[in-house]
Structure formats: C-alpha cells, structure tokens
N, C-alpha and C positions, 0 to 999 in steps of 0.2 A: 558163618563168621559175620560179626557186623562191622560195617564200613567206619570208620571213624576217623576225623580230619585232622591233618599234621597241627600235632600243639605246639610247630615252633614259634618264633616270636611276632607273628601277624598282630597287627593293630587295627581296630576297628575302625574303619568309615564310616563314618555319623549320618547315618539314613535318620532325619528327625520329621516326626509330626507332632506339629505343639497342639494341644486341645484345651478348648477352653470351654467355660461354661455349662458342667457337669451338673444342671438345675435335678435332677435326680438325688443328688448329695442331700441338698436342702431340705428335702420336699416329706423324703419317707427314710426308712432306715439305711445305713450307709453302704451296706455292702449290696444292698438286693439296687439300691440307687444307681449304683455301678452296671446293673443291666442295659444303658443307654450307651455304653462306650461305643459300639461300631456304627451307629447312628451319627451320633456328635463326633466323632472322629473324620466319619465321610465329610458332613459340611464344610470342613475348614482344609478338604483334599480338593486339589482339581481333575475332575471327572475319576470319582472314584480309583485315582494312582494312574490314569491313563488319560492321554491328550485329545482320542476320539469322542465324539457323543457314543455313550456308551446305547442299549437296544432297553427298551422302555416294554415292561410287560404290566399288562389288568392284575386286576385281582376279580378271582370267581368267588363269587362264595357259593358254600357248597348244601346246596338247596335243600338235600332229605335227614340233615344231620339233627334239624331237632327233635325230629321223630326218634330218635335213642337217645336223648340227651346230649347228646357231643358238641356243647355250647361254650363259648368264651366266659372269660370269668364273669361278666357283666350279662351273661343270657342268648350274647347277640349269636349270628353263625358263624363261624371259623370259614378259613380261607384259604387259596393258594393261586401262585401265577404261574402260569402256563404256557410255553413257548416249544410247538410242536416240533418234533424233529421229521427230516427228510432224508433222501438216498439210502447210503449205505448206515447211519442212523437213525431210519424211521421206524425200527420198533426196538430201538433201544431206550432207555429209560432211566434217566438222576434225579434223583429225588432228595431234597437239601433241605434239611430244619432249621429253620430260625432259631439263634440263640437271642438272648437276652435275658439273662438272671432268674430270680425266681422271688415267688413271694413266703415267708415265712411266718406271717402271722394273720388277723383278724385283719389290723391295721393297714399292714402294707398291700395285702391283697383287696383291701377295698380304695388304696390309690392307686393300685396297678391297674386297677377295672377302669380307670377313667382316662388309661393312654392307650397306643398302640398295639401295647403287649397285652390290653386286656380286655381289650371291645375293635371287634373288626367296622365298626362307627367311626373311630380313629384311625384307621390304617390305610397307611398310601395307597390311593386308586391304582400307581403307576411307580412301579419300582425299578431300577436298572439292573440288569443280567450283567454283570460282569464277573473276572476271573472263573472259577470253575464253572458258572453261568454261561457264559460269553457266548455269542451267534458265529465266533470270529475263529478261523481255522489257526491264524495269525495270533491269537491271543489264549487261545482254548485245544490243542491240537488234536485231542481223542475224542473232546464231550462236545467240541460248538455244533455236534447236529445231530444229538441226542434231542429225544424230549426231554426237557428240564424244566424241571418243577420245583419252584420252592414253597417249602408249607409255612405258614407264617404260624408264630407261636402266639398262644394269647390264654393259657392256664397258668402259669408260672411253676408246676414242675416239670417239666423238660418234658412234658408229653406222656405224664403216667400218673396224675392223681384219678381218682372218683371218688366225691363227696362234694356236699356241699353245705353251705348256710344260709338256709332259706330266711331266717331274722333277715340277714345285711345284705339277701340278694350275691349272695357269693358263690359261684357253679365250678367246680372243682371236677373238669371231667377231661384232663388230658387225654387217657389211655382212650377217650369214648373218639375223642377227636380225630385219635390218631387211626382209630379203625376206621371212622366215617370216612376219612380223608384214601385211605388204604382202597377202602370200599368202590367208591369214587371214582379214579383213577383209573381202578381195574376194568370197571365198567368202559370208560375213555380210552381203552386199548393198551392200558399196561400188562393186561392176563396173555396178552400175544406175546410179553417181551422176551428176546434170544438171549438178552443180556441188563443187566440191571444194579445198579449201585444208589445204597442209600448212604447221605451225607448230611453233614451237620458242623456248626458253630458255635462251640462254647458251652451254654445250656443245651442248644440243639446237636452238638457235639457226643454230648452227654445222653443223651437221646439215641443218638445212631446208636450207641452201644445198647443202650438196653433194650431199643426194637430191632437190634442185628437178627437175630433169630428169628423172630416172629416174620420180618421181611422176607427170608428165607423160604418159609414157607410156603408164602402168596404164590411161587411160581411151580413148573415142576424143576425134575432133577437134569433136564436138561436144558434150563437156564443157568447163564454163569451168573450168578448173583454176590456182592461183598459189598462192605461196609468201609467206612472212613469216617474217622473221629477227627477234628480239627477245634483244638483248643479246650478238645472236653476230658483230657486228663484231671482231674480233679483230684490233690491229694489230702487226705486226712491227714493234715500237717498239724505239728506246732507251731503256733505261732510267737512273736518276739518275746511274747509276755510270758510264753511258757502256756497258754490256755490251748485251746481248741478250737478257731472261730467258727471254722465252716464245719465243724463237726456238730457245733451249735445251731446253725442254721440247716443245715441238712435235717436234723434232727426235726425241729420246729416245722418245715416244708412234709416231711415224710407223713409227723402226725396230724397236722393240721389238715391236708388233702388225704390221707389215709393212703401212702403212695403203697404200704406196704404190700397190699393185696394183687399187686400188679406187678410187683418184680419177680426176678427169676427165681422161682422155686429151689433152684439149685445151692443159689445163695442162702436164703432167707431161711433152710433148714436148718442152718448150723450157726444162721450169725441174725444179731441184730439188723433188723429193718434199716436202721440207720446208715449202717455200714457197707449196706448193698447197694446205698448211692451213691457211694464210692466207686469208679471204674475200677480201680485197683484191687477190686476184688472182684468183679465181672468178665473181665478179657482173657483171661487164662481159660475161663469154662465156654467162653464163646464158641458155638460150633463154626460159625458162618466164618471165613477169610475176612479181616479186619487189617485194615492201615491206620494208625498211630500217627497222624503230622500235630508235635507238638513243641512250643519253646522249653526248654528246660528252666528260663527264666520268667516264666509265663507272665506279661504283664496283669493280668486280672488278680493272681493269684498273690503278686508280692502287694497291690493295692488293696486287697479286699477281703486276704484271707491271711498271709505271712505276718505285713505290718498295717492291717488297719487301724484308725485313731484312736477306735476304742481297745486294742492291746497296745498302744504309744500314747499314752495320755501327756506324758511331757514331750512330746514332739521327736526324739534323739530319730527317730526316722524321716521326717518333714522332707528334707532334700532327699534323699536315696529312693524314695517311695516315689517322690517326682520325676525323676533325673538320675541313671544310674552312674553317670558321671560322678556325682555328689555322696556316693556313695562310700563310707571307712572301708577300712582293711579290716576290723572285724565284722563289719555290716557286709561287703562281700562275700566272706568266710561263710556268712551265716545261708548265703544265698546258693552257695556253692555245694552245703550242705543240702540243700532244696533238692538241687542237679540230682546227686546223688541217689535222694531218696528216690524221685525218678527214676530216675534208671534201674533203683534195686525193685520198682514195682512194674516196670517190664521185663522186667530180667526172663521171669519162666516165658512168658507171652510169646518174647524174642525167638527161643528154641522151637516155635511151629514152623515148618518151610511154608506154612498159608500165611504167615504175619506177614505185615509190612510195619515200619517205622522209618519216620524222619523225624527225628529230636535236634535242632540244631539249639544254636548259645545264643539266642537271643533276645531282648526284651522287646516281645509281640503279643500279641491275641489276636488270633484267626488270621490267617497267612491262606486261604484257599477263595477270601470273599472276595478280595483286591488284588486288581490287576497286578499292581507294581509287587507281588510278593507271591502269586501264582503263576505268571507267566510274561515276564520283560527279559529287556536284555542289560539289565542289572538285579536280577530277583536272586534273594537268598540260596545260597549253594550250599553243599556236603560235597566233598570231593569231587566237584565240577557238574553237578548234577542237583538241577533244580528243584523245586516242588513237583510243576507240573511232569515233567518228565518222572519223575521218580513214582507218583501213583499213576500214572500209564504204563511204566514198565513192570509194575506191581500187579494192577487191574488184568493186564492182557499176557501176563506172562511172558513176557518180555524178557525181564531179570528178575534174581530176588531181591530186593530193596528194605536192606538194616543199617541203615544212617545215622550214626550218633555220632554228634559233632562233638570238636574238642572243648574244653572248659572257656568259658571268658577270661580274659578279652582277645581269645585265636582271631574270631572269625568277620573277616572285614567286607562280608556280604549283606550285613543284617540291614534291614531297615527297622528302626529298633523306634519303641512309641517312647516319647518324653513331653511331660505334664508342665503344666502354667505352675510356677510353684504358688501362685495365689489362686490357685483353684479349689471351689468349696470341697470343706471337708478337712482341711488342713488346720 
C-alpha cells in the first residue's frame, strides 16, 4: 500500500528561496541554461540550508582515464571528491552524481566545455559534503561515515554518451567516464564494499537509474547494493503549448552524443533511443532496488520543460513559472495534471516490495543535496516522516517506504524554490 497524506485542508508554509542571476539563461540555450540551478541557488543560501561550516572535500582527478578516453567535453580528466569513511562505515560506500543539465547540440556543447560542467579546469578545487554527503551523524544519520563520493559531471548526457567532434574539439564520452571513475574507486577499496548505494541529482538523477544495473554488478551477490534517483524523474510531458520540449532536447542529446549505443538493451529493442531517456520507461525493468525521491511539482520541469518561454511566447506563464503563488486556477489545473501523469508513470514501479518512493507536493529540485530538505528539524515530511529517514528505512530495510503526498496546496512542510520574477529568460 502507499502511504499518502491527509488531503484535509493544510495550508502551505512558504519555505522561500529567491534566486537571482541565472547568467546560463543568457549565454547558451534556455533549458540546458537551467543546468546551473543548484549552484546559483546555493550562493544566495546560507551554508548550504544549514548554520554549520559545512566539511570541504578536493577534487582528484582521476589519472588513467585518458588512456580510454574517458575525458570531459573539453579533453580535460573527469573528477571526484572523496571523503573516506571509518568504523562501522568503512567499507561501505555512496556514490553521488552530479546533476546539472545537458547539452543538446554543436553550440551548446561547445559553451558547456568552457564551465564546470564541461572542463575539470573549471571545477571547484573544494566543494562542501552536505545533506546526504554530510561527515555529521546529527545531520546525515545512516551515510555520515560512509565513503562518499561524489562524481562530478562534465559530458552533459547524464553519464552515457560516446562520440565525439574532433572539428570543435568536442569529446562525448560519459559512459567512458563513468567506467573510468567505477574503475577507480574499486581499485581505492570500493570491491571490498558490504554495502553500497549509487545516488544522483537531477541529470545525475537520471544517471543513477540508467547505471542502476551496471552498479550492481561491480560487487558480488552478497553486497547489498540500491539505487536512489533524486529529482531525475523526467517526464515526456506536454508542454503548455501542446509541443514536446524535453522530448526535443532529449532527442538532440541522445543523437548528437550517440547515447543510443549505451542504454539498456532492454529498452532500446522495442522503443526509440529517444524514449529510453526517459526514466519512465527504465524503472519498471530495473533489476537492482531503486528509490524514487521526487516533487511531483518538480521545479526544473515546470521551468524548463512544462512552460518554457519558448512554448509561452506571450508570457500567460511569466508569474506561475516564477512564483507558484502567482499561479491561475487553470494554470494549477494544468500542473496538477503533471501530478498525475507521475504518478501514472510509477504506478507499475510502485507494485515491487524492492521499490522505494517519496513523491511529495512540492515545488523543489534535489531535496537530498541540502541540508534544510535532507535532514533538519523543519525538512519536508509524508506522514511525519522525512526524506532522510524514509531512504534509511528503505536502504536497510527498515520499512517499506511508498510515499505519495496529497495534491497541492495539503502539504505545509515544503521548502518550495520561488524565482526573481525579473530573472533572465522571462
């Protein structure tokens, strides 16, 4: 049975973070622009949703990777930080993909090469471990003494192209990355692990699920090994205009990087390449145990893919797209419809006693990087039970955990993102 929260008449408590400055909008195309959201969102938080200095890790780069190619879109080598674990977590093992967008064409992937997402040149020396990261028993309660690793992204398809454009200096080798980095690690004492969870945000969301499997394999059959997607439900939605956006850009990412050759077989026999990078068509055939933490209001998705500018060229979404306050009664309607289709696309997913889910009603993206919405004593709930708890009790078997929260506006837990309404792109 899944859990799901009293739809009486709750009113939402306005968790706001206003973000400004979305210089991604300007620069390159609009939706793959949007790949800087949890970046430019942090800036303008203090300490990452939390009041501690948060635990500051390197970046390695990972030394033998150009010997197979396994290079960032600019050439350079791919990366990961690293924060060893001890005690009774020293040979356990998390492993966290970097989200952030993807690139879709010629163009965009050649201003993607000249940021963080696309040359380890550009990427923070020193990033901070927070929420499902965290060194903090107090903030982290199952993972703070794991080793945890987060891979930093820098292909722009979620970790599964191969190909490249030697004209523009353009190196398209996710999949190459992701085994170099796999490779790596194991060598550094991940082949000992008892226990192991691969995780992901957004793009890197979207990642866990299609190297769910592959992950699996790395260990034997008596490692407990699972998966957790965070923010990387992606649906082949309509958008307001009645188009297809991200079906459009998926499409562009899949041929342009040639992602085809790298998804699951399973898929890719009976359906378009396209459609296979769709999760909605992946998590049903998933063998490995997989957890679903996702908004059913997904902020990325109503920005980027529902009502981007380019399906609202007269603006009628301008406020609702910023601000779900600002939002009509049919413009909800329309969002609520969104819910829905969600939910009908975990629907079979749900019927595994291996699944996990937590769908709550909120407008978020990535709810496992930050503190204030992984692990506080105001973070988002389902029936009195928060994120972090709910993929602990999921992970270790615990309980079963099928969480799907009541429609908006029930749930008065959300820390919910709201936009500059003069922020580019409007």
């Amino acid at each position: 049975m899944m859990d799901t929260a009293d739809e009486g008449g709750r009113r939402p408590r306005l968790r706001l973070v206003w973000v400004f400055g979305l210089i991604g909008f300007l620069l390159c195309n609009w939706v793959d622009g949007f790949q800087d959201l949890n970046v430019t969102e942090h800036q303008f938080m203090d300490g990452y949703g939390f009041s501690t200095s948060p635990l500051m890790v390197g970046l390695t780069l990972i030394a033998g990777a150009a010997s197979t190619g396994a290079v960032c879109l600019d050439g350079t080598l791919p990366g990961y930080h690293l924060h060893r674990g001890y005690g009774s977590g020293a040979n356990s093992w998390l492993i966290h993909l970097e989200g952030g967008g993807w690139c879709d064409s010629v163009r965009t992937c050649v201003f993607r090469k000249k940021t963080h997402h696309g040359s380890s040149l550009l990427m923070e020396k020193l990033i901070p471990f927070t929420g499902i990261l965290s060194n903090r028993a107090e903030e982290n309660p199952d993972f703070y003494n794991w080793n945890r690793i987060k891979l930093r992204y820098c292909d722009g398809a979620s970790f599964s192209g191969d190909s490249q454009i030697e004209a523009k200096k353009l190196y398209f080798r996710g999949q190459r990355i992701w085994s170099a980095a796999m490779k790596d690690l194991m060598s550094k004492g991940m082949r000992y692990a008892n226990q192991a969870l691969l995780s992901g945000c957004s793009a890197g969301g979207l990642a866990s699920i299609l190297h769910c499997d592959e992950f699996r394999e790395l260990f034997p059959g008596t490692t407990r090994v699972k998966c957790l997607s965070d923010a990387g439900l992606f649906l082949d939605q309509i958008d307001v205009s009645g188009g297809r956006t991200l079906r459009r850009m998926f499409s562009g990412v899949v041929r342009l990087q040639q992602v085809g050759k790298t998804l699951p077989q399973a898929c890719t026999n009976h359906r378009n390449p396209t459609l296979c990078f769709f999760p909605q068509h992946l998590i049903a055939q998933t063998k490995t145990p997989l957890f679903l933490l996702n908004s059913a209001y997904d902020s990325w998705q109503v920005l980027a893919s529902i009502a981007p500018p380019t399906a609202d060229p007269h603006g009628y979404w301008q406020g609702c797209r910023a601000n779900y306050a600002d939002c009509s009664l049919s413009q909800i309607q329309f969002l609520q419809d969104f819910r829905k289709q969600m939910l009908n696309a975990v629907d079979r997913f749900s019927r595994s006693k291996r699944s996990g889910l937590f769908i709550n009603s909120c407008f978020a993206h990535c709810q496992t990087e930050r503190q204030d919405t992984w692990f506080a004593h105001d973070s988002p709930r389902i029936g009195n039970k928060g994120i972090a708890k709910s993929v602990g009790d999921w992970y270790f078997d615990r309980a079963e955990v099928k969480a799907i929260d009541c429609p908006y506006p029930c749930d008065n837990t959300c820390h919910n993102l709201v936009f500059s309404r003069d922020f580019p792109g409007k």
